[in-house]
Each structure stands twice: as C-alpha cells, then as structure tokens.
SELUMVEX-338955 format. One record per residue (C-alpha): x, y, z; residue number from 1. Coordinates in Angstrom, 2 decimals. Layout:
REM residues N
+---------+---------+---------+--------+
|      px |      py |      pz | torkol |
+---------+---------+---------+--------+
|       X |       Y |       Z |    NUM |
...
+---------+---------+---------+--------+
REM end
This chain:
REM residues 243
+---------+---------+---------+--------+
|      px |      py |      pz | torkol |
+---------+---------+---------+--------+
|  -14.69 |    1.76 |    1.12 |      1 |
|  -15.68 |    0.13 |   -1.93 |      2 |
|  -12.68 |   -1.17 |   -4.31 |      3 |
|  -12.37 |    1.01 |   -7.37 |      4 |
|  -13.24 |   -0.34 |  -10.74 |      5 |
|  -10.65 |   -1.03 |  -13.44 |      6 |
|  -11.70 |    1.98 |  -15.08 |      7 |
|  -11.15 |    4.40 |  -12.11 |      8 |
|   -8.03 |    2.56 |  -10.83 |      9 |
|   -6.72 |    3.55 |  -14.87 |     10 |
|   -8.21 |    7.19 |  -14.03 |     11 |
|   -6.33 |    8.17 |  -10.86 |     12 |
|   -2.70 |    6.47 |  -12.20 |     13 |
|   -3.35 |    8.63 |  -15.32 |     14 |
|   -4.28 |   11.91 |  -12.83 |     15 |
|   -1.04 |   10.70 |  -10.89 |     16 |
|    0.71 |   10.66 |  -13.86 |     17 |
|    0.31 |   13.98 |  -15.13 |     18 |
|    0.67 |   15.57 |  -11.34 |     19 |
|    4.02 |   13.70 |  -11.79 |     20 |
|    4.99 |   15.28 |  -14.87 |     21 |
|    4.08 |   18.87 |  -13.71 |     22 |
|    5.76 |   18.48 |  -10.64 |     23 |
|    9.04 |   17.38 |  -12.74 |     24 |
|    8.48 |   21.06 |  -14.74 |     25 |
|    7.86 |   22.57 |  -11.62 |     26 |
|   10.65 |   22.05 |  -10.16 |     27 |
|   12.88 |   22.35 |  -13.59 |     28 |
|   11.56 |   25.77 |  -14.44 |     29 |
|    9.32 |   26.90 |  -11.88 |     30 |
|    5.17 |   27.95 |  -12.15 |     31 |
|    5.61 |   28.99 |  -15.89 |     32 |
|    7.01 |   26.30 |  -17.04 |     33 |
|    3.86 |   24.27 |  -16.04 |     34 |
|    1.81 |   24.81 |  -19.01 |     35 |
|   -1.02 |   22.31 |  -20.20 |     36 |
|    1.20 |   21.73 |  -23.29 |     37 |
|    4.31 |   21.06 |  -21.59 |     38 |
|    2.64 |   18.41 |  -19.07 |     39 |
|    0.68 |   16.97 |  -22.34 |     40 |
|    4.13 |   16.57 |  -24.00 |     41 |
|    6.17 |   15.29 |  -21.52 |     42 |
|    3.94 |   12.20 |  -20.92 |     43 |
|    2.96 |   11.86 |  -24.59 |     44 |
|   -0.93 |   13.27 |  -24.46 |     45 |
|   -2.54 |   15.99 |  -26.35 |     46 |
|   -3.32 |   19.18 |  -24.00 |     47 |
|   -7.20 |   18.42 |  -24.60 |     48 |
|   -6.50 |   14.98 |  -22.68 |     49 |
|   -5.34 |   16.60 |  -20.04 |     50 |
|   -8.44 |   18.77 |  -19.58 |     51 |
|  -10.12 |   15.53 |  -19.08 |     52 |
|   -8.41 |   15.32 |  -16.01 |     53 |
|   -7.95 |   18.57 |  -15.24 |     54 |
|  -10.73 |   21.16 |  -16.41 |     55 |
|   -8.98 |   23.95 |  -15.61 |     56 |
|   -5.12 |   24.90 |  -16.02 |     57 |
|   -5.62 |   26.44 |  -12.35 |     58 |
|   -7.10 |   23.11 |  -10.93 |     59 |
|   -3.92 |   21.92 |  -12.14 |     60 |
|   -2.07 |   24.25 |  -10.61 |     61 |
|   -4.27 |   24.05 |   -7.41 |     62 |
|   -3.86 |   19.99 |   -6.79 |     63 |
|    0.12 |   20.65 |   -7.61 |     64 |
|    0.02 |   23.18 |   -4.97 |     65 |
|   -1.57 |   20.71 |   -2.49 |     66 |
|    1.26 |   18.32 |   -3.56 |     67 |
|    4.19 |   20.76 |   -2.71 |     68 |
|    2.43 |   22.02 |    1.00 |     69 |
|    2.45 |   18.37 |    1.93 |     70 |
|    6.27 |   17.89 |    1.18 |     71 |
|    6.82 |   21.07 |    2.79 |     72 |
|    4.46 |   19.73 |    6.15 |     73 |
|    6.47 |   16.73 |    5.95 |     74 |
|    9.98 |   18.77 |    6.60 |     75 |
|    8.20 |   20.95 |    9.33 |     76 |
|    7.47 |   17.45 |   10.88 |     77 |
|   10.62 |   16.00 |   10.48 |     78 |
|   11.93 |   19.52 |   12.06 |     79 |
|   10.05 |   19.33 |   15.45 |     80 |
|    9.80 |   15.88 |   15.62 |     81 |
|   13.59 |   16.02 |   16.38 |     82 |
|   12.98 |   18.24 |   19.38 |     83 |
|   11.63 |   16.83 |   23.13 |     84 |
|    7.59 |   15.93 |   22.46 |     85 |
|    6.89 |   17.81 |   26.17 |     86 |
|    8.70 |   21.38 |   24.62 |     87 |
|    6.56 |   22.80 |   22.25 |     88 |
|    8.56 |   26.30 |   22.38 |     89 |
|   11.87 |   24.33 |   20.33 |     90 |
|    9.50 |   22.15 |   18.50 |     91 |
|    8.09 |   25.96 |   17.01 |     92 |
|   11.95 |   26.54 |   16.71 |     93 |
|   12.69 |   24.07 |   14.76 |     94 |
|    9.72 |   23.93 |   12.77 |     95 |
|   10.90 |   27.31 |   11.97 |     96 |
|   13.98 |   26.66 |   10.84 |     97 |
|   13.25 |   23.82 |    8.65 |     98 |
|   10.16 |   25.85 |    6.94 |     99 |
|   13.23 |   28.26 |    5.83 |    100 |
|   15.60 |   25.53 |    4.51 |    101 |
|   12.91 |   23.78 |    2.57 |    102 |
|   11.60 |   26.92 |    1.00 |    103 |
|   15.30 |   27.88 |    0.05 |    104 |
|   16.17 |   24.78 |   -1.24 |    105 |
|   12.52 |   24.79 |   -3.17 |    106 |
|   12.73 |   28.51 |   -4.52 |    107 |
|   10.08 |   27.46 |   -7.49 |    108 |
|    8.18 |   25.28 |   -5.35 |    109 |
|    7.95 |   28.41 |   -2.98 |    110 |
|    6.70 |   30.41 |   -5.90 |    111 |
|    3.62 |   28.21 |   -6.48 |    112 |
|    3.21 |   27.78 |   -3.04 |    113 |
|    3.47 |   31.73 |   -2.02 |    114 |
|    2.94 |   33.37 |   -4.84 |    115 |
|    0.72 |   31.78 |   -7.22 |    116 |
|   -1.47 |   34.92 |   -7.83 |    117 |
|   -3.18 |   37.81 |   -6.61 |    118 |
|   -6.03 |   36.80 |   -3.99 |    119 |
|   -9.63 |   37.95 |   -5.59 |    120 |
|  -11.14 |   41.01 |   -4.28 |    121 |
|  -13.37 |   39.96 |   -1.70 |    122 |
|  -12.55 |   38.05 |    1.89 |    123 |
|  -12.88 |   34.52 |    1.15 |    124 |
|   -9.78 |   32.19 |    0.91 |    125 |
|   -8.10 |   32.25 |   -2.44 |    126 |
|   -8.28 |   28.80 |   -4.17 |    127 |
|   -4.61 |   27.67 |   -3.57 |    128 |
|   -4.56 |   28.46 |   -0.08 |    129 |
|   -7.86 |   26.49 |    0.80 |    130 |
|   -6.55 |   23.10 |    0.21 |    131 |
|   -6.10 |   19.97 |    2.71 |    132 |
|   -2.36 |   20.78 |    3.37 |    133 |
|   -1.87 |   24.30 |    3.07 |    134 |
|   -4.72 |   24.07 |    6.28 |    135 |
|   -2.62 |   21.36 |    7.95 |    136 |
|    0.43 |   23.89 |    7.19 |    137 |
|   -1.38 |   26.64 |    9.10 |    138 |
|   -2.56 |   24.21 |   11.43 |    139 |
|    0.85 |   22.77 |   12.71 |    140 |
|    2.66 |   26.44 |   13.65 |    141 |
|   -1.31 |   27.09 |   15.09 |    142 |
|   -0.83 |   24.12 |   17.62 |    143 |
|    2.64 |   24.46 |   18.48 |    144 |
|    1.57 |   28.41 |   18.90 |    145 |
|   -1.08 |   27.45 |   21.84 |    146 |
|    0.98 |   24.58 |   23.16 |    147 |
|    3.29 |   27.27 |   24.40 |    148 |
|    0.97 |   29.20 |   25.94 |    149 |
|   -0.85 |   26.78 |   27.84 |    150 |
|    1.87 |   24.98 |   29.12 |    151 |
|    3.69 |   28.88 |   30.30 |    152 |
|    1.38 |   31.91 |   29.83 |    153 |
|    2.69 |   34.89 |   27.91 |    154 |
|    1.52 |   38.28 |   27.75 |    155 |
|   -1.15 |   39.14 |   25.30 |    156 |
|   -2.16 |   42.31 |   23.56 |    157 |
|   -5.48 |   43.73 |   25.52 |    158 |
|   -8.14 |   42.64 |   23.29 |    159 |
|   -9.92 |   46.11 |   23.85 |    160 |
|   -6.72 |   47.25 |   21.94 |    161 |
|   -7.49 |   44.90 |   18.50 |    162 |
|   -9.97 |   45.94 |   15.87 |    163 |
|  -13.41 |   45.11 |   16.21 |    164 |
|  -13.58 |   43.35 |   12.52 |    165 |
|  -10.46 |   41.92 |   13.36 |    166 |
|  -11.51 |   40.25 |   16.70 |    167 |
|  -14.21 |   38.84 |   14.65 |    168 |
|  -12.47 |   37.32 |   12.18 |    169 |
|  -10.11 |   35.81 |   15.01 |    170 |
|  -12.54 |   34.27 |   16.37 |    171 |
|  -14.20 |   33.03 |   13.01 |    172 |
|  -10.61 |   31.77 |   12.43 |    173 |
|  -10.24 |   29.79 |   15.94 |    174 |
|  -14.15 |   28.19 |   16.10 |    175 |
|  -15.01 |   27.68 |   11.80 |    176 |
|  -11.00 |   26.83 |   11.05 |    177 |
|   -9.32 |   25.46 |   13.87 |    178 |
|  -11.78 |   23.93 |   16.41 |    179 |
|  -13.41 |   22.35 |   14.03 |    180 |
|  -11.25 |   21.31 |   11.41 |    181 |
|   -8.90 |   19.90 |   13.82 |    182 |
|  -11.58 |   18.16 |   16.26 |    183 |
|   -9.56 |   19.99 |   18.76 |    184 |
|  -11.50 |   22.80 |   21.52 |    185 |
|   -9.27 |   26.09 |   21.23 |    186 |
|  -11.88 |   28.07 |   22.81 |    187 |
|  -10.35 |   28.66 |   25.02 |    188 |
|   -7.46 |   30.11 |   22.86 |    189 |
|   -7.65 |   34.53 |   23.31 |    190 |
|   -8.04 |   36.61 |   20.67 |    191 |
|   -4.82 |   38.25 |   21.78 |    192 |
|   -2.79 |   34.93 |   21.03 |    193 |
|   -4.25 |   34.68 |   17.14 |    194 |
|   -3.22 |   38.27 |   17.48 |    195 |
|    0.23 |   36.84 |   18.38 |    196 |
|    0.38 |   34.02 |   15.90 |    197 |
|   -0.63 |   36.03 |   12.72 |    198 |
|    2.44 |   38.47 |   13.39 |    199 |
|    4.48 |   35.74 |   14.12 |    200 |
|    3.52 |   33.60 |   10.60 |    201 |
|    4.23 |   37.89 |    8.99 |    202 |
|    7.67 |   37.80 |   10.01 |    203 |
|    8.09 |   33.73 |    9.02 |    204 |
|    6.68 |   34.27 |    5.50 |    205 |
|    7.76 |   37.28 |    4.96 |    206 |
|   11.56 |   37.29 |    6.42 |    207 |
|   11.99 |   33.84 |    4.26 |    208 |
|   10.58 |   35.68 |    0.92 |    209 |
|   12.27 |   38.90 |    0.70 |    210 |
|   15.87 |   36.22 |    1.06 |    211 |
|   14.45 |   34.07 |   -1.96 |    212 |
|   13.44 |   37.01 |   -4.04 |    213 |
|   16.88 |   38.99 |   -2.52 |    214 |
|   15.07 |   42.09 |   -1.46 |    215 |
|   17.41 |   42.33 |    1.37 |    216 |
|   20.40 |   42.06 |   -0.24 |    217 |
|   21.11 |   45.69 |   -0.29 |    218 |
|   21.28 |   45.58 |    3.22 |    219 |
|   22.52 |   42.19 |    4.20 |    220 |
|   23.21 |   39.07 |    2.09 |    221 |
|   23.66 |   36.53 |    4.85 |    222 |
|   19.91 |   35.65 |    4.99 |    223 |
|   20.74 |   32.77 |    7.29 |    224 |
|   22.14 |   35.09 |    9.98 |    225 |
|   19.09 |   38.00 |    9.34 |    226 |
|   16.64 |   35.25 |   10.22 |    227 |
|   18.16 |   33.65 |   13.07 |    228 |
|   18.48 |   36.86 |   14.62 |    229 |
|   14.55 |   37.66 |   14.02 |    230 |
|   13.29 |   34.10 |   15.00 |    231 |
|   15.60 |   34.47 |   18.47 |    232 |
|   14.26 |   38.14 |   18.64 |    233 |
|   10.95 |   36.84 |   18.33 |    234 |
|   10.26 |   34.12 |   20.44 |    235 |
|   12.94 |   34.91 |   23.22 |    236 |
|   10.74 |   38.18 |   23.48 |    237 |
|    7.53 |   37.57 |   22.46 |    238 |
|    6.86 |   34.15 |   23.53 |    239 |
|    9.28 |   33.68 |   26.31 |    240 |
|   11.34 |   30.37 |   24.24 |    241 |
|   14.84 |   29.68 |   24.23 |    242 |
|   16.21 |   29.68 |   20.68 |    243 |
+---------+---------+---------+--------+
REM end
C-alpha cells in the first residue's frame, strides 16, 4: 500500500478528529446531541468544514455508528474469549451476557446503534446497519450459532413449515452474507437453523431494549434477573447449552 501524502495523512487526523468529537457528544447527550454545529464547535471549525469531511449529517452519523459496533464487537470478544475455545454453546453465553452489559452501560450508544431511524420502505439494508462492524456483529452470534450445531445437532423447525419468501431470503442471507463475506462455506448450514438464529438475535435485541427504554418495568424492574431467565430458557431449550 502506497504511503499517504502529507495532505491525506492531514485529511484522515482531521476526519479522526471530528469522529472524536462526536463520539464525546454522543456519549454526553446521546444521538441528538450530535449535531453538525455541535461537532464544528467543539473542535473549533465552522459546520460547512465539516461537510468537507462529511457530506452528509447521516454519513456522520453512519461512520459514528461503525465506531460504536466495533467497541461493542470488542466486549462480545472479550466475553467469549473468556470461555473454553472447544465450547461454543458458553462462548454464545457469554457473548450474550456481555452484549447486555455493554448496551446498559452504553444506553446512548445503544440508541445510535439500535435505533437510529426508521428502515426505508423497501427490503434492502438500511444504511447504519450495512457497515463493516455491524456485519462482523451479526457475524460473531452467526458463527457461534452453527458452531453449536455442528459440534451437537439440535432439532430444527421442518423447513416445509417456513415461508417460502422467507426460506429465500435465508438462504440469500447464508450464501450473499455469510459464505461469502466471511470466506467461510455455511452451506451446509439449514434453513431451519437461520430460522433458529433470527429468533434467537429477537429475544437478544429485543429483551435488552425494552430494559433500556423500561418497557418492562410495570411488570418487573430487575432486568438482570428477566434476562437471565430468558437466555437460560433459551438455549437450555432450544439449543441444548448449559447456562
């Protein structure tokens, strides 16, 4: 790879810079409080400087996002690394548990992350979502998914059983996403277990976001407890994994 020029090397520290600053307003105030002005201010530029960086407040937004699902990746990591490398079933455990910590220690990071916007009508991948580590964040619960079910079968719902569109978009999912994204062959992976693994990231996602936004506190308050009890539920059940 060629070495950069002066003039790019000043480029990316000034890009770096004002990724720095957002992050810093990110995390003091959450999305809002990342406005072109405020990141322009707080690093002593005029907002139209930044759109030489930056064309869009949304590309802005989008690169920050990237940002936050790597920090995120990096505590799922840290999580499962922690666990035996020949159990995959409490490496998924403990990946688990340390996507929940994170996100409840990073309630404003979570809101970029999860909650940036409405997805555009239509079926492709909304911006945010489609960016290096947000796919490496699907990627790593994917792997640790199949790892468990090669290395001890589970039962699978009968494919005959799934939508049609659905099985097509499963297998879309495992050949355009996985397989080759990853350099990895998963296909052999069933429709049955993508099946399995989106209801499985349904109950992650969404048992960790209705504790950050409370919409379970009329029920119960100790969110800990409510999604301990799910995850055991869930993979003692489902997937056949000591929790």
């Amino acid at each position: 790879m060629p070495e950069l020029t002066r003039r790019e090397k000043t480029r990316q520290a000034t890009r770096q810079e004002i990724l720095d600053a957002a992050r810093r307003l990110l995390a003091a105030g959450g999305p809002s409080n990342v406005s072109v002005r405020a990141v322009a201010g707080e690093i002593g530029m005029t907002a139209p400087g930044i759109y030489r960086y930056f064309p869009r407040h949304e590309d802005l937004l989008i690169e920050l996002n990237d940002r936050v699902a790597g920090e995120l990746l990096a505590a799922l990591v840290e999580g499962a690394a922690g666990q035996p490398a020949d159990d995959p079933g409490r490496q998924l455990v403990a990946a688990a548990r340390a996507f929940r910590r994170w996100c409840i220690d990073h309630p404003r990071e979570f809101q970029l992350a999860f909650g940036l916007a409405p997805a555009p009508p239509g079926d492709a991948v909304p911006p945010h979502c489609d960016v290096p580590n947000v796919r490496k964040l699907c990627a790593s619960f994917f792997i640790l998914f199949v790892a468990i079910w090669r290395q001890r079968p589970f039962d699978l719902p009968d494919p005959d059983t799934i939508d049609a569109h659905l099985v097509e978009q499963m297998q879309e999912f495992v050949t355009e996403r996985m397989t080759t994204e990853l350099g990895e062959d998963f296909t052999d992976v069933p429709v049955g277990l993508v099946r399995l693994y989106a209801d499985a990231w349904s109950r992650l996602y969404g048992t960790v976001a209705i504790e950050i936004y409370g919409h379970m506190r009329f029920i119960v308050t100790d969110g800990q407890a409510l999604f301990d009890a799910i995850l055991k539920e869930y993979v003692t059940t489902v997937l056949g994994v000591d929790a």
